[in-house]
N, CA, C, O and CB atoms as a CASP TS submission, in Angstrom:
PFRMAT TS
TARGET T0000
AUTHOR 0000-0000-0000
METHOD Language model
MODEL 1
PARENT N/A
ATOM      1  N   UNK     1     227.194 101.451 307.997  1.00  0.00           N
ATOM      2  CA  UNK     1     228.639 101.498 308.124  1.00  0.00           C
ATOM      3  C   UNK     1     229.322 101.174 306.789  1.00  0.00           C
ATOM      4  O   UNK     1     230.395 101.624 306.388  1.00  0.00           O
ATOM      5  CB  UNK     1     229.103 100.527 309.210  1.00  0.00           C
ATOM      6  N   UNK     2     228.463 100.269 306.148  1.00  0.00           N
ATOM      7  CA  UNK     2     229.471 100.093 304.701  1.00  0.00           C
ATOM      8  C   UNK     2     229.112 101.057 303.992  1.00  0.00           C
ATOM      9  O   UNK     2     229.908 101.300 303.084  1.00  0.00           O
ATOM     10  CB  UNK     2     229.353  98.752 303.734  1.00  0.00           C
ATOM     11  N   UNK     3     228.007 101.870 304.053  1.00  0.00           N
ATOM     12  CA  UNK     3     227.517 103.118 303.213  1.00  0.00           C
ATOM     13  C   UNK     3     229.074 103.869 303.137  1.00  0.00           C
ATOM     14  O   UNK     3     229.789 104.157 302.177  1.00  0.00           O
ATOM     15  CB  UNK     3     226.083 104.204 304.123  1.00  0.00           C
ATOM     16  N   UNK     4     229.208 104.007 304.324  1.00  0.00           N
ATOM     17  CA  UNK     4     230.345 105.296 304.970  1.00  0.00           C
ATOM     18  C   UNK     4     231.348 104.478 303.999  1.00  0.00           C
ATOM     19  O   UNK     4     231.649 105.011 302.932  1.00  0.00           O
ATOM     20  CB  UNK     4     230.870 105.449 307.158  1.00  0.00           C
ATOM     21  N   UNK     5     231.913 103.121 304.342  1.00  0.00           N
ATOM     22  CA  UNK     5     233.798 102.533 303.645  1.00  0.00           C
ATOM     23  C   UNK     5     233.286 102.741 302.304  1.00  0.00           C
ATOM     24  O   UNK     5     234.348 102.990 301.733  1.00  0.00           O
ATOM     25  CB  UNK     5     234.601 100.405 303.921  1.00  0.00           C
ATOM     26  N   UNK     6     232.550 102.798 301.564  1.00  0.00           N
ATOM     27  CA  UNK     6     232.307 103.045 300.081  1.00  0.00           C
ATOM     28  C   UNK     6     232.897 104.113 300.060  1.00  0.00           C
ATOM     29  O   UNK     6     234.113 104.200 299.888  1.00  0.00           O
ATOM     30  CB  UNK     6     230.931 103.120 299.487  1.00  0.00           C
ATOM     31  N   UNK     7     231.928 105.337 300.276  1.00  0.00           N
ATOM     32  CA  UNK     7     232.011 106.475 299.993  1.00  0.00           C
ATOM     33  C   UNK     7     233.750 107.055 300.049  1.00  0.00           C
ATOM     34  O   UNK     7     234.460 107.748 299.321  1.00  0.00           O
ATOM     35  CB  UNK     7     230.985 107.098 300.926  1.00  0.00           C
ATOM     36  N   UNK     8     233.912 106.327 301.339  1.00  0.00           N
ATOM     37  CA  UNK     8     235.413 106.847 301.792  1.00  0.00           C
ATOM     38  C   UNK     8     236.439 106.653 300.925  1.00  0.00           C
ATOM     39  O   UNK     8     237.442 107.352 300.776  1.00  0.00           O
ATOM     40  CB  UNK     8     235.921 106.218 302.999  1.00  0.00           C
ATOM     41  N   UNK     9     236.108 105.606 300.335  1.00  0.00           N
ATOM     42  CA  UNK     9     237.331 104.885 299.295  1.00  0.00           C
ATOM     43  C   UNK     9     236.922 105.391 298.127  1.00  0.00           C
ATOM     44  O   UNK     9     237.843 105.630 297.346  1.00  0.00           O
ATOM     45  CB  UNK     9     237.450 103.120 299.148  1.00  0.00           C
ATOM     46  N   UNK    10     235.315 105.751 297.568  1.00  0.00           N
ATOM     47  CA  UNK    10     235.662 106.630 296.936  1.00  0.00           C
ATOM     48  C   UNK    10     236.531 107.459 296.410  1.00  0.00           C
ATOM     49  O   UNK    10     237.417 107.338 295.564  1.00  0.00           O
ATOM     50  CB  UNK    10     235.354 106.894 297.139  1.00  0.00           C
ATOM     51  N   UNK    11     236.004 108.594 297.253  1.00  0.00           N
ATOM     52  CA  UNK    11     236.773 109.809 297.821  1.00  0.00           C
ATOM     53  C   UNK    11     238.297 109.943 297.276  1.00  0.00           C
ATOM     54  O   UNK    11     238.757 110.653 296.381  1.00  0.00           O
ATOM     55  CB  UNK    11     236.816 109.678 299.457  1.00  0.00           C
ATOM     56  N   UNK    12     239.068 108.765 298.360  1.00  0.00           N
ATOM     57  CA  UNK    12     240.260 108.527 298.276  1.00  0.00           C
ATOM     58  C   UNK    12     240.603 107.933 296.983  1.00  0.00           C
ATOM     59  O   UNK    12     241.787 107.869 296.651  1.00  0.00           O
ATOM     60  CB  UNK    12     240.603 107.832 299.292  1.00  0.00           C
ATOM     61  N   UNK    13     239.443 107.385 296.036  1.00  0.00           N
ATOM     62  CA  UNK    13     240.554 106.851 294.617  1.00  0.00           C
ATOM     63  C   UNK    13     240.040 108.346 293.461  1.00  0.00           C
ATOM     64  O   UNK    13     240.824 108.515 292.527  1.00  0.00           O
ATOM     65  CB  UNK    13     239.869 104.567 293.627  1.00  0.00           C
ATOM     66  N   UNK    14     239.335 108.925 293.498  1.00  0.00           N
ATOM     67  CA  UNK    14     238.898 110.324 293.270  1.00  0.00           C
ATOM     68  C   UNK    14     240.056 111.069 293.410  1.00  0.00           C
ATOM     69  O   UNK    14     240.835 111.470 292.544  1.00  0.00           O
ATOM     70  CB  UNK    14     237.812 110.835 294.200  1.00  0.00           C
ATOM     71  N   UNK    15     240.068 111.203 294.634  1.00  0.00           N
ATOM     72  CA  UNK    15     241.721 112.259 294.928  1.00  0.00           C
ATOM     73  C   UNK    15     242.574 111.881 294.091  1.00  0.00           C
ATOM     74  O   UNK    15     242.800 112.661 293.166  1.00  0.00           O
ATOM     75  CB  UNK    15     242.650 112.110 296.435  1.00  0.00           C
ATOM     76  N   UNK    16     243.364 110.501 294.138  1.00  0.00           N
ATOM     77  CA  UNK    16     244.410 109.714 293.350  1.00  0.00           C
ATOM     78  C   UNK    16     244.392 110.416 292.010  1.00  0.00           C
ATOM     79  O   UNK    16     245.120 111.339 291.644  1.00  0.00           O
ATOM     80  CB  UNK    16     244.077 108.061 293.208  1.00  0.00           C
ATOM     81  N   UNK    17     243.060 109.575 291.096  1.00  0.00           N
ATOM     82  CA  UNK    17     242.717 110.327 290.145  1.00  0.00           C
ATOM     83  C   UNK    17     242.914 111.690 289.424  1.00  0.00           C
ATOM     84  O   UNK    17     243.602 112.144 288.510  1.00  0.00           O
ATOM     85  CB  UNK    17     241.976 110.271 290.353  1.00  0.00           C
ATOM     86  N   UNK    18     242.080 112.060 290.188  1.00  0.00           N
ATOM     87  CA  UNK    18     242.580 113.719 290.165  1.00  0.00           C
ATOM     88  C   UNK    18     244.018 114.317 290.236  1.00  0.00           C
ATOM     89  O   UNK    18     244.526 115.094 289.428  1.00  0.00           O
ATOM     90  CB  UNK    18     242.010 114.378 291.330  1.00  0.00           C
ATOM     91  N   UNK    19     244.695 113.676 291.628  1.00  0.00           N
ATOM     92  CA  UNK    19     245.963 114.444 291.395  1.00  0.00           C
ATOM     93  C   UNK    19     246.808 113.927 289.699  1.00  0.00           C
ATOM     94  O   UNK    19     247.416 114.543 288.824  1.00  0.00           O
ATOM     95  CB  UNK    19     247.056 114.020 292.940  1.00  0.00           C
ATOM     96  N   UNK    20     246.506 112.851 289.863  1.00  0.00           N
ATOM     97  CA  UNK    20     247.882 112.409 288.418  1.00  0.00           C
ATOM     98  C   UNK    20     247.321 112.401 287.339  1.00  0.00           C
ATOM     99  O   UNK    20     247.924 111.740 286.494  1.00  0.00           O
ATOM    100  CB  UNK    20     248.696 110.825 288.330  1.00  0.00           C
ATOM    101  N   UNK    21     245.939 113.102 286.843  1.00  0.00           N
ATOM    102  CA  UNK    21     245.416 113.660 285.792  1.00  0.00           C
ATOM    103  C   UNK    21     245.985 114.714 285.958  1.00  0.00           C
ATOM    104  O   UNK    21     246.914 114.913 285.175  1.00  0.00           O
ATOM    105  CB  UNK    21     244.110 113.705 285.611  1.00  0.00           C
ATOM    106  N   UNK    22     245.694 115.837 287.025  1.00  0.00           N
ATOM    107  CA  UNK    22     246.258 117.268 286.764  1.00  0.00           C
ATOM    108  C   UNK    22     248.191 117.270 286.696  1.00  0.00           C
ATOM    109  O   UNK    22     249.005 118.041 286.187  1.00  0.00           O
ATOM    110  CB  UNK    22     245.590 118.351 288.263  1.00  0.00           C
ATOM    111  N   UNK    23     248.262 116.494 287.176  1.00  0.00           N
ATOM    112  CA  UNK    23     249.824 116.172 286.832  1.00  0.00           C
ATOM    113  C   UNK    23     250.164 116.254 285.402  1.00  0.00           C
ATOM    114  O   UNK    23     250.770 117.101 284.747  1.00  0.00           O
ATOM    115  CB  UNK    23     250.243 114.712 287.272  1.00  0.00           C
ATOM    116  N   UNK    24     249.515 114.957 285.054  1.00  0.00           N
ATOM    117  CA  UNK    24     249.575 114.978 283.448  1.00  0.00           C
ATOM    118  C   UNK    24     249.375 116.116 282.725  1.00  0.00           C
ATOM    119  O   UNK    24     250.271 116.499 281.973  1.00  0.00           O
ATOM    120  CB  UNK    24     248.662 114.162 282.883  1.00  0.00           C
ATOM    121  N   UNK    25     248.292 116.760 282.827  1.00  0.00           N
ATOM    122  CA  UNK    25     248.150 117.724 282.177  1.00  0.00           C
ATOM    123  C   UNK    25     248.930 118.953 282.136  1.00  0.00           C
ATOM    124  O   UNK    25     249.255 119.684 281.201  1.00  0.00           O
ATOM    125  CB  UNK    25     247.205 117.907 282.369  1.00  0.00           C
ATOM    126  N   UNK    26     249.222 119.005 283.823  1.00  0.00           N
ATOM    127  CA  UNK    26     250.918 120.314 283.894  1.00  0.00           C
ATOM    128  C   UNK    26     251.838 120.096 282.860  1.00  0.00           C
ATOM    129  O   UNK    26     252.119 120.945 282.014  1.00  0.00           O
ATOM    130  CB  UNK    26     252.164 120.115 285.412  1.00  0.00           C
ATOM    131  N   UNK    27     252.191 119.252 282.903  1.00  0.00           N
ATOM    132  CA  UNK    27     253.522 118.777 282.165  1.00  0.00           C
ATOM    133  C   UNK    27     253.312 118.718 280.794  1.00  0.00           C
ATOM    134  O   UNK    27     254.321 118.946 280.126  1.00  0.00           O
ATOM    135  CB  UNK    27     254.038 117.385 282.592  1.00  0.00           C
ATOM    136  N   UNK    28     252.041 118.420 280.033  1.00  0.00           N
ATOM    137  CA  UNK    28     251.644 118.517 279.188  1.00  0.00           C
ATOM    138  C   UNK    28     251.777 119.692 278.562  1.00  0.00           C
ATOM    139  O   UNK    28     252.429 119.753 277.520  1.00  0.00           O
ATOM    140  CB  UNK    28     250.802 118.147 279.325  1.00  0.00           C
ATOM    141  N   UNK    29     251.160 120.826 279.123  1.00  0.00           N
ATOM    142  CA  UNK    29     251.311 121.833 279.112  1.00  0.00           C
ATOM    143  C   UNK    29     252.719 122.983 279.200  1.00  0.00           C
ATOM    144  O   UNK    29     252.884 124.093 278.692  1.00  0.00           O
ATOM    145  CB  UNK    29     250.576 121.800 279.782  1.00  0.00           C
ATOM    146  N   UNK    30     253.636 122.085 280.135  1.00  0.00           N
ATOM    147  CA  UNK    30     254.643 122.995 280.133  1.00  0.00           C
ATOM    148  C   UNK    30     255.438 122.108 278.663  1.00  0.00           C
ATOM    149  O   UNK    30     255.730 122.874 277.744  1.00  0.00           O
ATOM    150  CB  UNK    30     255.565 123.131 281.869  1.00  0.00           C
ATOM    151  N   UNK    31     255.679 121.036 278.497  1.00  0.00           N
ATOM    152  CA  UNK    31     256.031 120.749 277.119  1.00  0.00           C
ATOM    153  C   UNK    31     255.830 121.797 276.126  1.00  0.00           C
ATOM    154  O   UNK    31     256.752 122.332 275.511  1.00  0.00           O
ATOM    155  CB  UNK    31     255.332 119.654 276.692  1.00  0.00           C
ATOM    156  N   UNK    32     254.554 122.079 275.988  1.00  0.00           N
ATOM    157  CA  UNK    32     254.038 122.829 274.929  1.00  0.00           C
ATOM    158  C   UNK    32     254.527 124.060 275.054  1.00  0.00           C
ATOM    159  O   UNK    32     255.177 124.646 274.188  1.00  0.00           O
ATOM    160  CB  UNK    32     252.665 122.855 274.844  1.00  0.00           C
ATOM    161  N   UNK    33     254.214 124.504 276.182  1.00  0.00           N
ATOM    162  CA  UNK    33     254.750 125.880 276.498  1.00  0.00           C
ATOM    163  C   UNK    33     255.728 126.460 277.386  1.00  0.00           C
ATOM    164  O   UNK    33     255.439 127.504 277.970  1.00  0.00           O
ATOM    165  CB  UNK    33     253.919 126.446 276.800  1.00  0.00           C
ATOM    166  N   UNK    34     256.688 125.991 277.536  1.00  0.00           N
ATOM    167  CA  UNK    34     257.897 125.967 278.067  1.00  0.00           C
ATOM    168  C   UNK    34     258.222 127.400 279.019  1.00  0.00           C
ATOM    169  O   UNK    34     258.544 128.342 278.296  1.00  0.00           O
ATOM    170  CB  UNK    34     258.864 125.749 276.840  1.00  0.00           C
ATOM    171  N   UNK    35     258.202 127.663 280.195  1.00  0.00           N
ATOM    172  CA  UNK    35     258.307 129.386 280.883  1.00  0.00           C
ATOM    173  C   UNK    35     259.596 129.833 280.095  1.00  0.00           C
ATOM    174  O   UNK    35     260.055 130.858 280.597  1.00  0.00           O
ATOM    175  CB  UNK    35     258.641 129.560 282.967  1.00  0.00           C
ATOM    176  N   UNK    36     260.155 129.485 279.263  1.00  0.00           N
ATOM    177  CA  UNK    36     261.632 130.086 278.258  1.00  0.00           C
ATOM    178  C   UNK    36     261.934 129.661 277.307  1.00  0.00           C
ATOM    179  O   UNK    36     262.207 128.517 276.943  1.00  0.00           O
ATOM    180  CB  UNK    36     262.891 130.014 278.674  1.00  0.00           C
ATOM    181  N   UNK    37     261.890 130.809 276.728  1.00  0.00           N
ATOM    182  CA  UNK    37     262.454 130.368 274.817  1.00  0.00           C
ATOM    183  C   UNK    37     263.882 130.619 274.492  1.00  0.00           C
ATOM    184  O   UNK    37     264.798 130.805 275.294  1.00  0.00           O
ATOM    185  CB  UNK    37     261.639 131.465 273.457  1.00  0.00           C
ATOM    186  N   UNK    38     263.946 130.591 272.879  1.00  0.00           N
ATOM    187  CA  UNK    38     265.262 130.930 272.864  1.00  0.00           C
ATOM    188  C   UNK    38     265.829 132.141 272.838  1.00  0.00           C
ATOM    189  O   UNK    38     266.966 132.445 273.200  1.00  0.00           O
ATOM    190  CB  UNK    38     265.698 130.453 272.053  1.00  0.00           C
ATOM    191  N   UNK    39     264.833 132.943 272.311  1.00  0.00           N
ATOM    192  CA  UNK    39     264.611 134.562 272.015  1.00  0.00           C
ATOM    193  C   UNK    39     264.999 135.113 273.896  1.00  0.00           C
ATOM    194  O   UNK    39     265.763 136.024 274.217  1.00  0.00           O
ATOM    195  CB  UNK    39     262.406 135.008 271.265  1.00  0.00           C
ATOM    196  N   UNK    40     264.066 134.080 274.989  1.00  0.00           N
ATOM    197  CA  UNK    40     264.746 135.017 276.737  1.00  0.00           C
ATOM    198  C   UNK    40     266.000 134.506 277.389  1.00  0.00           C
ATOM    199  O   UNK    40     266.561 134.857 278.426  1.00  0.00           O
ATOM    200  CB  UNK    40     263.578 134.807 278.265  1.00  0.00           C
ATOM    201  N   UNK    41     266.351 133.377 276.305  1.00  0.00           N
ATOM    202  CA  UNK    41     267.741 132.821 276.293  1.00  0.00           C
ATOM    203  C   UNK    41     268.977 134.255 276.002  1.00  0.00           C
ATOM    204  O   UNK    41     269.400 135.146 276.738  1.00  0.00           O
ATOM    205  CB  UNK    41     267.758 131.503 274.881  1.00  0.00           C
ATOM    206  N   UNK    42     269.188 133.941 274.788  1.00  0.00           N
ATOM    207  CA  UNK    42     269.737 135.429 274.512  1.00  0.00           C
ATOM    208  C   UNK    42     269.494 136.426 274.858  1.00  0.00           C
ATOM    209  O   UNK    42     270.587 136.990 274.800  1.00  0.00           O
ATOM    210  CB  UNK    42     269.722 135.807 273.639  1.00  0.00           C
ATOM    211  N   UNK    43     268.781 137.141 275.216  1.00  0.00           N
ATOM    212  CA  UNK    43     268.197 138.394 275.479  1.00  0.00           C
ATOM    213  C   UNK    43     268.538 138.489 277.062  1.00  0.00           C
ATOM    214  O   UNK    43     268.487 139.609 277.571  1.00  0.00           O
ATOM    215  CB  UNK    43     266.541 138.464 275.054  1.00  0.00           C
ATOM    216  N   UNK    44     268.910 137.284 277.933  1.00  0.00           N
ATOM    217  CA  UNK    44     269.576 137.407 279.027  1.00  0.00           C
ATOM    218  C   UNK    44     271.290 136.929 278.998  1.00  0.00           C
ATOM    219  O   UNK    44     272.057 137.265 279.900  1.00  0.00           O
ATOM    220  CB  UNK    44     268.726 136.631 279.972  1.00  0.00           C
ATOM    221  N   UNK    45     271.601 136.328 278.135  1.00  0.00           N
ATOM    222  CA  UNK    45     273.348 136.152 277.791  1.00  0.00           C
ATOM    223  C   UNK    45     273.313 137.865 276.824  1.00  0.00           C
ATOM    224  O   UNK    45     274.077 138.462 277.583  1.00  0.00           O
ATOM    225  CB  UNK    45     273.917 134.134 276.378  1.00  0.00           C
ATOM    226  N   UNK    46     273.135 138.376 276.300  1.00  0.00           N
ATOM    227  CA  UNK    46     273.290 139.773 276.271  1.00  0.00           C
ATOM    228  C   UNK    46     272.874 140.840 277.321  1.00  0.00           C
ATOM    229  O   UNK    46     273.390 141.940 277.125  1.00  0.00           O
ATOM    230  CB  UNK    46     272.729 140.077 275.252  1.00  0.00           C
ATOM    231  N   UNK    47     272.238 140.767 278.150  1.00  0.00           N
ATOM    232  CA  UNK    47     272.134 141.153 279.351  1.00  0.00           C
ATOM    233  C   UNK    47     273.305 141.371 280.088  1.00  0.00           C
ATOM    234  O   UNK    47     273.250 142.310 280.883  1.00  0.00           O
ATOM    235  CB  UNK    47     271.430 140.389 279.911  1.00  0.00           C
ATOM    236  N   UNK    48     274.284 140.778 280.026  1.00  0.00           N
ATOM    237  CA  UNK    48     275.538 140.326 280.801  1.00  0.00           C
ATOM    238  C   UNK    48     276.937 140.270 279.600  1.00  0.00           C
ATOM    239  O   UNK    48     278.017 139.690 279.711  1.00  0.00           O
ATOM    240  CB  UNK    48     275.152 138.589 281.563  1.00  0.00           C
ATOM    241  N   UNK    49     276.464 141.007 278.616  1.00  0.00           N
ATOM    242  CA  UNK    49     277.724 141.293 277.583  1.00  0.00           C
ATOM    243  C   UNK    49     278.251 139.842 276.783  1.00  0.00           C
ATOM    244  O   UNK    49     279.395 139.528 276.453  1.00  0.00           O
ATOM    245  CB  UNK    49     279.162 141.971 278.581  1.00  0.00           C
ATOM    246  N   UNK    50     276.982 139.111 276.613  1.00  0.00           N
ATOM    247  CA  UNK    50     277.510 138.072 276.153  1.00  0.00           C
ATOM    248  C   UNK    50     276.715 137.792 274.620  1.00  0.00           C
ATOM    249  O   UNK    50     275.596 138.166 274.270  1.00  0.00           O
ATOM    250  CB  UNK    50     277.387 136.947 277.289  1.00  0.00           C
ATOM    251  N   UNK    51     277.782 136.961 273.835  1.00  0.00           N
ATOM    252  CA  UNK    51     277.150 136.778 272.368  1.00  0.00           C
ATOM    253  C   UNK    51     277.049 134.972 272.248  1.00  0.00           C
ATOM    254  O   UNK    51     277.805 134.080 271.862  1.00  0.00           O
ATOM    255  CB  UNK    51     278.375 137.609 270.946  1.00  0.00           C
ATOM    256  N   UNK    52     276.129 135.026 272.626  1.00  0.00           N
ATOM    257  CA  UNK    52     276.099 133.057 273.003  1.00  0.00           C
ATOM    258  C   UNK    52     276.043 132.502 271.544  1.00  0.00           C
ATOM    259  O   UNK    52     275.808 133.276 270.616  1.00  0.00           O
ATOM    260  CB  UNK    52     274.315 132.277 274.061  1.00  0.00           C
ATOM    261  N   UNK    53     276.189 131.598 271.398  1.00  0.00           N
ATOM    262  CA  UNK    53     276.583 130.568 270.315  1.00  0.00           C
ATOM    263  C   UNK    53     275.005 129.806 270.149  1.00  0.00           C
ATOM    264  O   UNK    53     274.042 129.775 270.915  1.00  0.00           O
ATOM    265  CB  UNK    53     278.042 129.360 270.912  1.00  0.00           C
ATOM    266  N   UNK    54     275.203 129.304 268.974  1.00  0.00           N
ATOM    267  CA  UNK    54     273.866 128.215 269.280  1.00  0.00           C
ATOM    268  C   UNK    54     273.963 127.320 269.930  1.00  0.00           C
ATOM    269  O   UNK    54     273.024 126.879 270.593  1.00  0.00           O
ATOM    270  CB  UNK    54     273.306 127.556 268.344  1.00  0.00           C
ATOM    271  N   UNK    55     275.329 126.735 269.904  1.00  0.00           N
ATOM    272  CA  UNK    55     275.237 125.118 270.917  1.00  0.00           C
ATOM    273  C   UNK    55     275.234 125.308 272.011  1.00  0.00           C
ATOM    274  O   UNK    55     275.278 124.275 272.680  1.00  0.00           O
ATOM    275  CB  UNK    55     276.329 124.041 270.913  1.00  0.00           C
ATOM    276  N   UNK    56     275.184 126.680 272.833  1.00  0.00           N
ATOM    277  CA  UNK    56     274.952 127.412 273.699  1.00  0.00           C
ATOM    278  C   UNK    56     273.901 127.660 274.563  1.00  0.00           C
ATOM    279  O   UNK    56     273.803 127.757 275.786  1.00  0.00           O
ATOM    280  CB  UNK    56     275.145 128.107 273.310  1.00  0.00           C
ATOM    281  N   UNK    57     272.700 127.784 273.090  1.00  0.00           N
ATOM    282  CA  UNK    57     271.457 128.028 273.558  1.00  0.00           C
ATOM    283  C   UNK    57     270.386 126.725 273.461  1.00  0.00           C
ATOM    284  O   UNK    57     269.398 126.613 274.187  1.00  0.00           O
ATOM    285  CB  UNK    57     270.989 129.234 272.780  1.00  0.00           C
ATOM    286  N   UNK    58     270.749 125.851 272.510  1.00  0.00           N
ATOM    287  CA  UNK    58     270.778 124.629 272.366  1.00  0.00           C
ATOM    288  C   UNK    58     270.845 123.806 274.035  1.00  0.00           C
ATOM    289  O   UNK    58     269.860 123.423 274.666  1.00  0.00           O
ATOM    290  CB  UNK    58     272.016 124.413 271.349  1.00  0.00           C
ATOM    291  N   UNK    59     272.084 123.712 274.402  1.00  0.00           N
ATOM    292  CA  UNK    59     272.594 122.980 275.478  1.00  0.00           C
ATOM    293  C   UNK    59     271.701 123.646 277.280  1.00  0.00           C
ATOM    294  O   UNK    59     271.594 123.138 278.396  1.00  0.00           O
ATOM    295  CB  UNK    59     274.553 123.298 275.297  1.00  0.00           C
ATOM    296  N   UNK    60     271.261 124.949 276.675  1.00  0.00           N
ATOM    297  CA  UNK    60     270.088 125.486 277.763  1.00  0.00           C
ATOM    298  C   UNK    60     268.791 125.102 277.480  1.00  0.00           C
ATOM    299  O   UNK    60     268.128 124.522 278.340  1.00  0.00           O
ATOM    300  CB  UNK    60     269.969 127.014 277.867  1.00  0.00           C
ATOM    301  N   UNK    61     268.293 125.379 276.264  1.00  0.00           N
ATOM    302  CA  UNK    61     266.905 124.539 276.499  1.00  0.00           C
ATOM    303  C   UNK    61     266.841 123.594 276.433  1.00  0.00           C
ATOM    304  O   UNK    61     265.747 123.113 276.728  1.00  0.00           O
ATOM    305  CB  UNK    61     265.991 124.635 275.935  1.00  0.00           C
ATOM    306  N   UNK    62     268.220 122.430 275.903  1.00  0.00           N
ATOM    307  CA  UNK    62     267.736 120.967 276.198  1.00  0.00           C
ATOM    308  C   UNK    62     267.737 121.041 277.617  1.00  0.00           C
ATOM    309  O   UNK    62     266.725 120.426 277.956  1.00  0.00           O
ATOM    310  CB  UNK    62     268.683 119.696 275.618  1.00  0.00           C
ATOM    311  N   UNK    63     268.305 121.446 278.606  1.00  0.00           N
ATOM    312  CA  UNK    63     268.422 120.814 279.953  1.00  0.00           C
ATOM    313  C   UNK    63     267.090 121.250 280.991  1.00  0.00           C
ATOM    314  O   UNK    63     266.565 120.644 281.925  1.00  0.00           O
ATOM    315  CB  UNK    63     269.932 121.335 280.618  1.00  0.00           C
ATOM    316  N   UNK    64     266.749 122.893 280.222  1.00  0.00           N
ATOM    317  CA  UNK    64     265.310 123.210 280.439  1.00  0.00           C
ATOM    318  C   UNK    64     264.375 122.464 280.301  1.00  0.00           C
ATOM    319  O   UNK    64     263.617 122.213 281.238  1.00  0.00           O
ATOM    320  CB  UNK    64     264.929 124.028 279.839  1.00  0.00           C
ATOM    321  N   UNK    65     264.207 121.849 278.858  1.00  0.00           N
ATOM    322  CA  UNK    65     263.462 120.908 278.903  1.00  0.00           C
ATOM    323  C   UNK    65     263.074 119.389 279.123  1.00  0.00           C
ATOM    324  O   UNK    65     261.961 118.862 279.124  1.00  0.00           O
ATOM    325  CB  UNK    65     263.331 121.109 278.363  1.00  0.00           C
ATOM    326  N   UNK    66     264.333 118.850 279.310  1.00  0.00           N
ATOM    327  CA  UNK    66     264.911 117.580 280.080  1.00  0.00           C
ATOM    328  C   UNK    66     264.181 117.729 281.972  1.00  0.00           C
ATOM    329  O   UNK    66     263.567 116.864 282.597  1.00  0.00           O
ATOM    330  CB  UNK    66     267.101 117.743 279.985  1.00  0.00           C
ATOM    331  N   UNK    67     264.444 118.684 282.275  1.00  0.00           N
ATOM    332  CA  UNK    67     263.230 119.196 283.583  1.00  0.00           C
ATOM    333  C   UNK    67     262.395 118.816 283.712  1.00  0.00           C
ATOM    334  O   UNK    67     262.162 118.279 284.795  1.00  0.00           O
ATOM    335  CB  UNK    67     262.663 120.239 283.738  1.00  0.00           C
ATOM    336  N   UNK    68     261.266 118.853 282.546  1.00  0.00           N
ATOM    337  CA  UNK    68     259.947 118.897 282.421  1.00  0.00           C
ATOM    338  C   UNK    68     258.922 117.339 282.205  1.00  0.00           C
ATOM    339  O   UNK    68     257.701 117.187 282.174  1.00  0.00           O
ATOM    340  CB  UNK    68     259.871 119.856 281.242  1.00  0.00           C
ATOM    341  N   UNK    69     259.992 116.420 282.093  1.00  0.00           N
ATOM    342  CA  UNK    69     260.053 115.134 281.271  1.00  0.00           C
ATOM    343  C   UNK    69     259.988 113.979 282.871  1.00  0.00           C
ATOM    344  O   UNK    69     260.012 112.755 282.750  1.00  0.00           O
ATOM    345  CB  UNK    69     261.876 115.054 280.027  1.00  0.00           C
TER
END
């Protein structure tokens, strides 16, 4: 029977583990590589007849990346 509560708690600090390593590493990752730059920034405010500013595009990927944090 204590064979089994080992193993079990194992298991369960394994899982733990695991999830908030791969956590870490998402986020890690989206830091680095962000799903939007500044180049699909513009390229969608011209999409829609628009000539965005930098503090513009600025004030979108900070909040993009303020997300990720």
């Amino acid at each position: 029977m204590a064979n089994f509560a080992t193993v079990f708690i194992s298991v369960i600090i394994g899982a733990l583990v695991g999830f908030f390593f791969a956590r870490w590493m998402f986020k890690r990752e989206l830091k680095k590589n962000p799903p939007i730059n500044e180049k699909m920034v513009r390229a969608m405010f011209q999409g829609t007849g628009r000539k965005p500013s930098e503090a513009q595009i600025r004030k979108i990927m900070k909040s993009i990346n303020d997300q990720y944090k």
